[in-house]
C-alpha positions as CSV (number, residue, x, y, z in Angstrom):
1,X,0.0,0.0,0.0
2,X,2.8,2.7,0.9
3,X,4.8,1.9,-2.1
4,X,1.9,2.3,-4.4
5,X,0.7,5.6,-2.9
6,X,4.3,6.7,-3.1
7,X,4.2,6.0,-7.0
8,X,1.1,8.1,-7.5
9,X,2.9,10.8,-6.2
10,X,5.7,10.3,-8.7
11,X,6.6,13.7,-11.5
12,X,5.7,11.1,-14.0
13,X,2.0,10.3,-12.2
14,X,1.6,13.8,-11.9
15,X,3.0,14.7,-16.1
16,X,0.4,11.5,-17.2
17,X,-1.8,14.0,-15.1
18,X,-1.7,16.9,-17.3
19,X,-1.3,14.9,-20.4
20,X,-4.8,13.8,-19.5
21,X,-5.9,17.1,-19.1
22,X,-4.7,18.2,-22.3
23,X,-6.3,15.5,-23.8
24,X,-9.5,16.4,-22.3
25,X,-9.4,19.6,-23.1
26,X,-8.8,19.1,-27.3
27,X,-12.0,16.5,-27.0
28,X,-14.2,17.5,-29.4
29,X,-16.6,16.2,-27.0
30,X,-15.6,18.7,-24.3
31,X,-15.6,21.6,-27.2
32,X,-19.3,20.7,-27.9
33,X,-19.7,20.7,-23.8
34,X,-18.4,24.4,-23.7
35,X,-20.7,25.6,-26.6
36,X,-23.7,23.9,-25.0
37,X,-22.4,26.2,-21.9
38,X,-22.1,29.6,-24.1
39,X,-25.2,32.0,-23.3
40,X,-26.0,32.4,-27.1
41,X,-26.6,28.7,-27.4
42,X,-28.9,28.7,-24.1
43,X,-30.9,32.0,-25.7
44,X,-31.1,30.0,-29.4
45,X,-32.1,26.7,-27.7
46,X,-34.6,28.3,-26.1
47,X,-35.7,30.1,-29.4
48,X,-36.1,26.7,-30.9
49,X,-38.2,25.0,-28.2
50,X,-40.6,28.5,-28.1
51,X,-41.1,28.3,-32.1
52,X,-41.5,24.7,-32.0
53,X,-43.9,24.9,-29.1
54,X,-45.8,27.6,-31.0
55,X,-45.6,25.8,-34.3
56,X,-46.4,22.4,-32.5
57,X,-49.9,24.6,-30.9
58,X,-50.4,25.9,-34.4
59,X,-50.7,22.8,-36.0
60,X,-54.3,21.6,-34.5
61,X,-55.1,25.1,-34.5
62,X,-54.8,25.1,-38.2
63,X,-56.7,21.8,-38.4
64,X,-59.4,23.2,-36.5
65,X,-59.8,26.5,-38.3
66,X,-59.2,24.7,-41.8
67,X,-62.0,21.9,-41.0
68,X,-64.7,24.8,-39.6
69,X,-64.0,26.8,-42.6
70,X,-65.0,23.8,-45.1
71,X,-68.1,23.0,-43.0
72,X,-69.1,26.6,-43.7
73,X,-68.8,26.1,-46.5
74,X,-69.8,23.1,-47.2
75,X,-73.0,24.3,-45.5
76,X,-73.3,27.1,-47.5
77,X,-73.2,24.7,-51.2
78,X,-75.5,22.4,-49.4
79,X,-78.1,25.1,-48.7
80,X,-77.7,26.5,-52.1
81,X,-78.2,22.8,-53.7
82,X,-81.3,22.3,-51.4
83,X,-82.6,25.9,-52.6
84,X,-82.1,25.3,-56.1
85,X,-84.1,21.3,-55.6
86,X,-86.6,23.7,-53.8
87,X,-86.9,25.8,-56.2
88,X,-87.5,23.0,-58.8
89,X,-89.7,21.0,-56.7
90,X,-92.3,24.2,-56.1
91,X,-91.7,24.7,-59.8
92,X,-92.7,20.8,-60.8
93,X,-95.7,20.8,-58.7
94,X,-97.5,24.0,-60.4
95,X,-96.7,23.3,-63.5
96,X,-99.2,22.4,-66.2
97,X,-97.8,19.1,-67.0
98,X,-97.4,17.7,-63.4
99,X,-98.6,14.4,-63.0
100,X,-97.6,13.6,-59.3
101,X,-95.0,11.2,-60.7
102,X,-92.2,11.8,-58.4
103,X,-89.7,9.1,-59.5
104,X,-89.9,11.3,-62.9
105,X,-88.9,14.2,-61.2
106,X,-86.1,12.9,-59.5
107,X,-84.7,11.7,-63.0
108,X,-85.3,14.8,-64.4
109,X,-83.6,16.9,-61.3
110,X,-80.7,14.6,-60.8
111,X,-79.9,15.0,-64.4
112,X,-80.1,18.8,-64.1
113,X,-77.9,19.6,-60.8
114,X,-74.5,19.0,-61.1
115,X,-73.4,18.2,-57.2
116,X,-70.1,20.3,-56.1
117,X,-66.9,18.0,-54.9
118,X,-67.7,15.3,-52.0
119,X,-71.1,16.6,-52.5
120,X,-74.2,13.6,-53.1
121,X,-77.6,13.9,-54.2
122,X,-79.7,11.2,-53.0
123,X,-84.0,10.4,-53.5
124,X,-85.3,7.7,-51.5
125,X,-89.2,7.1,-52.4
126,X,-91.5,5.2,-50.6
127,X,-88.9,4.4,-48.3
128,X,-86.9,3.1,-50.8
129,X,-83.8,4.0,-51.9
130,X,-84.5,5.1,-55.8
131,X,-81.4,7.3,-57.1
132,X,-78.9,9.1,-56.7
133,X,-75.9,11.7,-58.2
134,X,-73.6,10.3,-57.7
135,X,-75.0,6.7,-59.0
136,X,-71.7,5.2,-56.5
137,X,-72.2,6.3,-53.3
138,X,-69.7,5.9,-50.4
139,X,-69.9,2.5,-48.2
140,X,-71.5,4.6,-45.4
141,X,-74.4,6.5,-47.7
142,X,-75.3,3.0,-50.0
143,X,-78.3,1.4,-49.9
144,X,-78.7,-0.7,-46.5
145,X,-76.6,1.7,-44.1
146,X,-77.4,2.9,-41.0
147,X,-77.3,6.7,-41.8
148,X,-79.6,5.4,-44.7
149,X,-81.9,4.6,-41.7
150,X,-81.8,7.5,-39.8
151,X,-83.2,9.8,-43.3
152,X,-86.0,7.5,-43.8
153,X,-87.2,8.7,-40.4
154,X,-87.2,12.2,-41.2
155,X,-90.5,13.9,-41.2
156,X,-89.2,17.7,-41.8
157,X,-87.0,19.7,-43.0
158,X,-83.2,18.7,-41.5
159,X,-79.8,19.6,-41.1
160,X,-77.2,17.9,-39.5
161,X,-73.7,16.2,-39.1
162,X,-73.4,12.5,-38.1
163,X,-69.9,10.7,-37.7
164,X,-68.7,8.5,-40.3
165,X,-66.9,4.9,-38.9
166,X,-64.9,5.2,-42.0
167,X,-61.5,7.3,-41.5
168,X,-61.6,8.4,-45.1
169,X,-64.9,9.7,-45.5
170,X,-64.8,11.8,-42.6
171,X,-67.9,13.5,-40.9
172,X,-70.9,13.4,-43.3
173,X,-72.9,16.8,-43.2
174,X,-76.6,16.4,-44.7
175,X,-79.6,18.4,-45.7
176,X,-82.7,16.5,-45.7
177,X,-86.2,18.1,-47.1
178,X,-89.3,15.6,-46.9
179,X,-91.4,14.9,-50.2
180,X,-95.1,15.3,-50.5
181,X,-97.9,14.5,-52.6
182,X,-101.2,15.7,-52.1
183,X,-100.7,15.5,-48.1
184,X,-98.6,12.5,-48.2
185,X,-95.2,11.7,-47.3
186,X,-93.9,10.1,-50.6
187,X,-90.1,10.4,-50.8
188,X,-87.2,12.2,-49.1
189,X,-84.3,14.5,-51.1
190,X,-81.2,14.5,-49.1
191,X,-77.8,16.5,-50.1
192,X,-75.4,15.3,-47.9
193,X,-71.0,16.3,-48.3
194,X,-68.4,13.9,-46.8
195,X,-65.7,16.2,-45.3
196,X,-62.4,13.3,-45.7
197,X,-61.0,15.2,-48.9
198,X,-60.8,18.3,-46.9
199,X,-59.4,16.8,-44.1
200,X,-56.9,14.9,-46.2
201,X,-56.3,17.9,-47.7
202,X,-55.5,19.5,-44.4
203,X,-53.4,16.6,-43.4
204,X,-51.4,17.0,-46.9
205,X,-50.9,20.8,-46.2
206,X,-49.6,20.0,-42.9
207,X,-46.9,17.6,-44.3
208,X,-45.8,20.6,-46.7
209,X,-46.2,23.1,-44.2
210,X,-44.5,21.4,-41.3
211,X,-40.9,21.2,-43.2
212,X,-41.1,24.9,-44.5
213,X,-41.6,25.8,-41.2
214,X,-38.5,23.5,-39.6
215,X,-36.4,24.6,-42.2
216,X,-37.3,28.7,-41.2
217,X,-37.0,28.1,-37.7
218,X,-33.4,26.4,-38.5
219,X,-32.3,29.1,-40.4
220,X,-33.5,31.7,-38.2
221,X,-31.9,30.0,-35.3
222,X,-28.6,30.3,-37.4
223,X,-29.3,34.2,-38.2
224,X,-30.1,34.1,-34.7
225,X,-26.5,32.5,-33.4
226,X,-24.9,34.9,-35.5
227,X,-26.8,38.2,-34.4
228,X,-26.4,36.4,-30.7
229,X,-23.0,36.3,-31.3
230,X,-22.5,40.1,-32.5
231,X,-24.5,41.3,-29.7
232,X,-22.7,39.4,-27.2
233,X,-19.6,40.0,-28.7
234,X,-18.6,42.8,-25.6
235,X,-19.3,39.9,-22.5
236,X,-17.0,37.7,-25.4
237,X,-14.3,40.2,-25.1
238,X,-14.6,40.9,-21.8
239,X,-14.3,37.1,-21.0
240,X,-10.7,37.3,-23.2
241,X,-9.8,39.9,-21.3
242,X,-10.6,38.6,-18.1
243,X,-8.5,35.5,-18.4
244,X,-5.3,37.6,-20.1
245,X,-4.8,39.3,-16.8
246,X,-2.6,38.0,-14.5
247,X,-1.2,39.6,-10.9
248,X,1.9,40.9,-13.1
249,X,-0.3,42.3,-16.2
250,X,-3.3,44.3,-15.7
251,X,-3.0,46.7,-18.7
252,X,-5.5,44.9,-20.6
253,X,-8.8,46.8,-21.6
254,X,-11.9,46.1,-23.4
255,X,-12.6,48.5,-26.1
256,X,-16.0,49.6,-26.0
257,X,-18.1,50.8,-28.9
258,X,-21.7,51.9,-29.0
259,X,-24.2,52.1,-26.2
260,X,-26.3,50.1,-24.3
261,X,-26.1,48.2,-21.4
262,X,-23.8,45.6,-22.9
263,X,-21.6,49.6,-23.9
264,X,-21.9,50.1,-20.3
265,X,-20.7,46.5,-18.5
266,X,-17.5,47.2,-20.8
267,X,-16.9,50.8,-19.3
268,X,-17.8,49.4,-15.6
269,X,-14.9,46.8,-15.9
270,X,-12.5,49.1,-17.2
271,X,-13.3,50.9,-14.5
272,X,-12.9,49.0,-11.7
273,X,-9.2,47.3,-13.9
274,X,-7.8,50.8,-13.5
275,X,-9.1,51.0,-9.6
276,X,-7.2,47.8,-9.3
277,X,-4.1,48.1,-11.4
278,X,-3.8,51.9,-9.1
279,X,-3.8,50.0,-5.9
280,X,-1.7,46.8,-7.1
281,X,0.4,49.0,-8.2
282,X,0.6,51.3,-4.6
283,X,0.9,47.8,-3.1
284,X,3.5,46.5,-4.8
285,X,5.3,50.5,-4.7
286,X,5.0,50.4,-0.9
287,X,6.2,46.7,-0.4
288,X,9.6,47.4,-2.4
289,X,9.8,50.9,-0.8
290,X,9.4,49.7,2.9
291,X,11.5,46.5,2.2
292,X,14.5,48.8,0.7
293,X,13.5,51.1,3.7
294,X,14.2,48.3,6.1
295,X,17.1,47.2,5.5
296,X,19.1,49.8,6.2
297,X,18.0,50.3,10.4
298,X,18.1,46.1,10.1
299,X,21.8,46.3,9.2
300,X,22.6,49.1,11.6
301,X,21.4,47.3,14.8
302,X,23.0,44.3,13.7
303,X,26.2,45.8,13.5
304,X,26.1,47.5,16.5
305,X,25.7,44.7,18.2
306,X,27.9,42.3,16.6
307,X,30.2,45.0,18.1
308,X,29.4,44.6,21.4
309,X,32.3,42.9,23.7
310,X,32.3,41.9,27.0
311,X,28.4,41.0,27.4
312,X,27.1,40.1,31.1
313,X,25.8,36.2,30.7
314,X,22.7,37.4,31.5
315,X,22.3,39.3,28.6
316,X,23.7,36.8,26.1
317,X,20.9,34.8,25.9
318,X,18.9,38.3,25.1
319,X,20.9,39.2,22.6
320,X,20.8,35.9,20.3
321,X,17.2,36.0,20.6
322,X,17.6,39.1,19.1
323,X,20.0,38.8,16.8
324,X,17.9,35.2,15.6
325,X,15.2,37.6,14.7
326,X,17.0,40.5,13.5
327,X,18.4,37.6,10.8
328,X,14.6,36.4,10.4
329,X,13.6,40.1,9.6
330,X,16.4,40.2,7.3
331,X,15.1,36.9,5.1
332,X,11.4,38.8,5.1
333,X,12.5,41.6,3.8
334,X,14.3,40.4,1.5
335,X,11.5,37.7,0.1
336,X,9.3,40.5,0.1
337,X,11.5,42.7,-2.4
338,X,12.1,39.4,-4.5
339,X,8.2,39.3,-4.3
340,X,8.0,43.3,-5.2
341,X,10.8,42.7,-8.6
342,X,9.6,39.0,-9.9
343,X,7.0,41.5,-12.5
344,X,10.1,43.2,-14.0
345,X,11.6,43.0,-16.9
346,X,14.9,42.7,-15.4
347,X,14.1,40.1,-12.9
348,X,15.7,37.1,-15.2
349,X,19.3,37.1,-16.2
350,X,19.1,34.4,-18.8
351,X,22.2,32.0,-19.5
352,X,22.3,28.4,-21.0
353,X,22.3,26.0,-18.2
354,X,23.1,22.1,-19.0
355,X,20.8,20.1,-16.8
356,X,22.8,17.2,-16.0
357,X,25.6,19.5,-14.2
358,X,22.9,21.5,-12.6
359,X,21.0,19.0,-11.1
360,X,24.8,17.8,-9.4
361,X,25.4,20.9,-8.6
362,X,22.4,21.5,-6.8
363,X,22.1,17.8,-4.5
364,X,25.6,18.9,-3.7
365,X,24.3,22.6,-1.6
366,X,21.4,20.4,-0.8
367,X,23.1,18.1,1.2
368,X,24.1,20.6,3.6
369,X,20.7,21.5,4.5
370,X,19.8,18.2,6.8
371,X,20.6,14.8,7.3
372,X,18.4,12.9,4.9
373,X,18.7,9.9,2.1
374,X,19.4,12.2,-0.7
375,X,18.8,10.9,-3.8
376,X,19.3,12.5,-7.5
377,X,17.1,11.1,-10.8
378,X,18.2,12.7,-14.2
379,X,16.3,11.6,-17.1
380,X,18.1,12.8,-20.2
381,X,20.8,15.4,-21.2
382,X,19.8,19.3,-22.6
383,X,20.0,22.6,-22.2
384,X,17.7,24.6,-20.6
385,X,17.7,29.1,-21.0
386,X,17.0,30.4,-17.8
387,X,17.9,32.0,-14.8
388,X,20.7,30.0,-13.0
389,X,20.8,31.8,-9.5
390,X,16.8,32.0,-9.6
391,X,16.1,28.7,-10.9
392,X,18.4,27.7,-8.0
393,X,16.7,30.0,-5.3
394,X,13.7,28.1,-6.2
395,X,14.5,24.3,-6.2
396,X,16.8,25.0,-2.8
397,X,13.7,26.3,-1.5
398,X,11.5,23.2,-2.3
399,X,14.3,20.9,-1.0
400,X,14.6,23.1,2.0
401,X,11.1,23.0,2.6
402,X,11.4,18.6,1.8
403,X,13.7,18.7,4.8
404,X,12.0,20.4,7.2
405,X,9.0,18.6,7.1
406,X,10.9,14.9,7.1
407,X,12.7,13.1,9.5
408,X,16.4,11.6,9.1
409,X,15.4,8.4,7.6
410,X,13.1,9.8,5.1
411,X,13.8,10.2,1.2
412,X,14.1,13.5,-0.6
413,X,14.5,13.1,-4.4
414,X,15.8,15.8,-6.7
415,X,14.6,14.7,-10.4
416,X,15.0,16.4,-13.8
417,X,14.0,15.2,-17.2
418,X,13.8,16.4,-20.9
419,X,10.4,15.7,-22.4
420,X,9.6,17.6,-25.8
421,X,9.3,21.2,-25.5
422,X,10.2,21.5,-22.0
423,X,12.0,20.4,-18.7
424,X,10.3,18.9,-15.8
425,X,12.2,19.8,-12.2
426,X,10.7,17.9,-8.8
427,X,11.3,17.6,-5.3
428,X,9.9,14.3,-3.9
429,X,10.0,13.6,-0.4
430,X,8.4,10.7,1.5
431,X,7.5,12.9,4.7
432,X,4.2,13.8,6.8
433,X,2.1,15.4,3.0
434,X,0.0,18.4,3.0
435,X,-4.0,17.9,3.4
436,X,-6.0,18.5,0.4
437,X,-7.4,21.6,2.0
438,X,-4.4,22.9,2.2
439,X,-2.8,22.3,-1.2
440,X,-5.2,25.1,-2.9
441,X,-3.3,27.8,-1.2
442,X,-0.3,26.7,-0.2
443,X,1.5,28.6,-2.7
444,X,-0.1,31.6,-1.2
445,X,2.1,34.4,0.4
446,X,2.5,33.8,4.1
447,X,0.5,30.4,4.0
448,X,1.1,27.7,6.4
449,X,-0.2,24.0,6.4
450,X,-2.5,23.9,9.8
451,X,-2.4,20.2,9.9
452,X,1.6,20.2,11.3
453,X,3.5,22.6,13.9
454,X,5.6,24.9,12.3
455,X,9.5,23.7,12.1
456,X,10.3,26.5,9.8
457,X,11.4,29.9,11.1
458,X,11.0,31.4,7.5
459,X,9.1,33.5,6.3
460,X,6.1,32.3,4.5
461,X,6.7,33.5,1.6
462,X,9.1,30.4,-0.3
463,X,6.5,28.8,-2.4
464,X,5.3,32.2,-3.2
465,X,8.9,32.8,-4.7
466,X,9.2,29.6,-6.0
467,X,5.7,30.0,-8.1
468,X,7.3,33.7,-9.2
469,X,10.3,32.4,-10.3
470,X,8.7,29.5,-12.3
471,X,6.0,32.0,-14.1
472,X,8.8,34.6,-15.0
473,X,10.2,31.8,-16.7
474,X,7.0,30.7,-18.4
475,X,6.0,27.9,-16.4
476,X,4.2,26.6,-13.5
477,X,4.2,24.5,-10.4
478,X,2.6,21.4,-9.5
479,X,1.7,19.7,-6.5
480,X,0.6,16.1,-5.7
481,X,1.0,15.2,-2.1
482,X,-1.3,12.8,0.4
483,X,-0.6,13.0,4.2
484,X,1.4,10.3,5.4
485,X,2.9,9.4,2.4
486,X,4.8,12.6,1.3
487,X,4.7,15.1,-1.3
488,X,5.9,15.9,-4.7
489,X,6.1,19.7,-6.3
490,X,7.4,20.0,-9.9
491,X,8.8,22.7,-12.2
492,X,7.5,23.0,-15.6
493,X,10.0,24.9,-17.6
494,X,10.1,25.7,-21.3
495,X,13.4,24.5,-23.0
496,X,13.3,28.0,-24.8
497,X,13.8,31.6,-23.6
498,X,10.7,32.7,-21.1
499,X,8.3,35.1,-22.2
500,X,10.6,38.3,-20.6
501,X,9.2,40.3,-23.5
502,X,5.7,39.7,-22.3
503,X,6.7,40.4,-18.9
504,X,8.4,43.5,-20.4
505,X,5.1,45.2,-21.7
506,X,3.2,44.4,-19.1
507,X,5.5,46.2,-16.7
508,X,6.1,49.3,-18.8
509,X,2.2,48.9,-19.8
510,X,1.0,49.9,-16.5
């Protein structure tokens, strides 16, 4: 169990680690993830359900308008078929030559109206079906059907609608007028419609109309990314912007055209960046003026007292508690104007250094620190431009901070290795580890680990130097540590020059 914790904590665990991660990130999967995230996709997916919630409504609506239209007007035919049969039937009954023969007059009529679409004329005399025009009627209207049953029964003038079992003929609307002769009840002329063309009809409009309407909603949604995109092109910028500023550069600026609120956000975060960059800028003014103002009373009581001779014992013991923390105001001040110059341009004096010799050199002035089982791992040979004395500042501070936070018997390993584009640097040690609350600001100035007692007398400020030093050079710092089984941090370093001229604008940006 201990030696497989100890491997996860190994630079390579931790460099498979951010592989992954960079892996993840190019996933086209996670690229769709962040669009799905962007607020001009949430605004055009809502677009899209709205207009195909409204276009999903409008679609029964449009049934239900289409079909009460046609029953208008197939009413309206209807009554103007039934007036026009009236008309002839008031006509046949005066005239000279009328005869009471009604099955005549229903040849004669049925070969003078010509019935609109859907539309059937039908006599039934003597309870009989006789004719019709149509001569084929639909399965529902023939001779023998139930609706056929219900007209015989009429005794007056009807209209109505009855319900078809058929799916294609629809509903069937009717007009029914009862025939007399000479007070009797002869015969019955109906006009009835079937309303399944219309309703196919409808039904084939809908198929047309349904993947016009897709296809606008899908290019109004793209119209609508784009002018989405244009409008919130400000929060874009200011998101760029956001993430381009660093502790060491905020010079950056959003330009703002226009007006509006989107016009006004811009000018609002401008704003408070130049609130900021003033007092950052006071801050770090003050810290490198009070550090350089330090020093001087710091090295004039130390050397007043280094000359003073012939001490009383009782005083000794007074004086190298306060000489112990004149030396400990010393390192502060002087981590705090390291702090104050890691931003300028001139903070890296850049040299080749060959890794091999370096990483000897440096177990060498490591040794001296404490009595543990030093141990160094080189992985390859190169060259590496950087900062000698810094790059050295900062590993002896993660190997000084490895030893005093192990015991005797413990391991401390110094590690470099060549991989591509850049050099990895680590410091593994097999001591007490830092909690994981504690790892998310550990690297913060004047940060201590509150699961241990302290058993450094520094300042608080080393991995805040070390993190400096590693991000004038272009790189970063990594920890992976688990208590009780150690912890290792690791420097990644490009192979090629840092980005001083980056740091070099920012600093004569502000």
């Amino acid at each position: 169990m201990l030696d497989r914790s100890k491997e996860l904590l190994t630079p390579n665990a931790t460099a498979q680690h951010v592989n992954y991660s960079l892996s993840q990130s190019s996933n086209p999967r996670n690229w769709w993830h962040q669009v799905l995230k962007q607020t001009r996709t949430r605004i055009l997916l809502i677009y899209i359900v709205l207009m195909a919630g409204v276009t999903a409504a409008s679609i029964p609506m449009f049934m239900a308008l289409f079909l009460h239209n046609v029953n208008q007007r197939v009413r309206s035919d209807l009554l103007a078929e039934m007036q026009n049969f009236q008309q002839a039937y008031t006509d046949w009954k005066i005239s000279p030559g009328y005869d009471g023969n009604l099955k005549h007059f229903a040849s004669e009529v049925l070969g003078d109206i010509e019935p609109e679409d859907d539309n059937s004329l039908i006599f039934y005399i003597n309870g009989e079906y006789y004719k019709s025009n149509p001569r084929g009627l639909p399965p529902e209207l023939a001779e023998g059907s139930d609706i056929e049953a219900h007209w015989l029964k009429i005794t007056q003038l009807s209209e109505g609608q009855l319900t078809s079992n058929h799916p294609q003929l629809g509903n069937i609307i009717y007009l029914a007028q009862p025939l007399e002769i000479e007070g009797e009840q002869r015969g019955i002329f109906v006009a009835a419609h079937t309303t399944g063309g219309e309703r196919q009809e409808a039904l084939n409009g809908i198929v047309i109309f349904v993947p016009i309407v897709a296809s606008v909603v899908l290019m109004g949604a793209g119209l609508a990314w784009l002018a989405t995109g244009k409008l919130l092109q400000p929060v874009h910028q200011l998101a760029i912007t956001a993430r381009s500023i660093s502790e060491t550069d905020l010079s950056q600026r959003i330009t703002v055209s226009g007006s509006g609120e989107l016009s006004e956000l811009a000018n609002t975060f401008n704003s408070m960046m130049n609130r900021l960059q003033e007092a950052f800028m006071s801050q770090r003014n003050f810290i490198n003026d009070a550090g350089h103002e330090l020093r001087t009373p710091i090295t004039i009581i130390q050397g007043h007292l280094d000359l003073l001779d012939d001490i009383p014992p009782e005083l000794a013991e007074t004086l190298d508690i306060v000489q112990d923390e004149l030396d400990r105001m010393a390192r502060l001040v002087n981590d705090m104007i390291l702090l104050a110059k890691s931003d300028r341009p001139d903070f890296l004096q850049l040299e080749t250094v060959e890794i091999a010799p370096f990483g000897e050199e440096l177990l060498q002035k490591a040794q001296t620190l404490a009595d543990r089982n030093w141990q160094l791992k080189q992985q390859g040979q190169g060259v590496i431009v950087a900062d000698r004395q810094r790059l050295t500042g900062a590993l002896l501070n993660l190997l000084n901070n490895a030893a005093q936070h192990t015991q005797p018997q413990d391991l401390i390993e110094l590690g470099a290795a060549v991989q591509k584009q850049q050099v990895r640097f680590w410091v593994r040690d097999t001591g007490e580890g830092i909690a994981l609350s504690d790892q998310s600001r550990i690297f913060e100035r004047f940060a201590r680990t509150t699961n241990s007692r302290r058993r450094s007398d520094g300042s608080g400020l080393g991995l805040a130097i070390v993190q400096a030093i590693a991000e004038a050079h272009g790189g970063q710092v990594q920890l992976a540590s688990k208590p009780g089984y150690g912890s290792t941090f690791t420097l990644l370093l490009p192979l090629d020059s840092p980005k001083e001229q980056s740091n070099h604008d920012s600093y004569f940006n502000r």
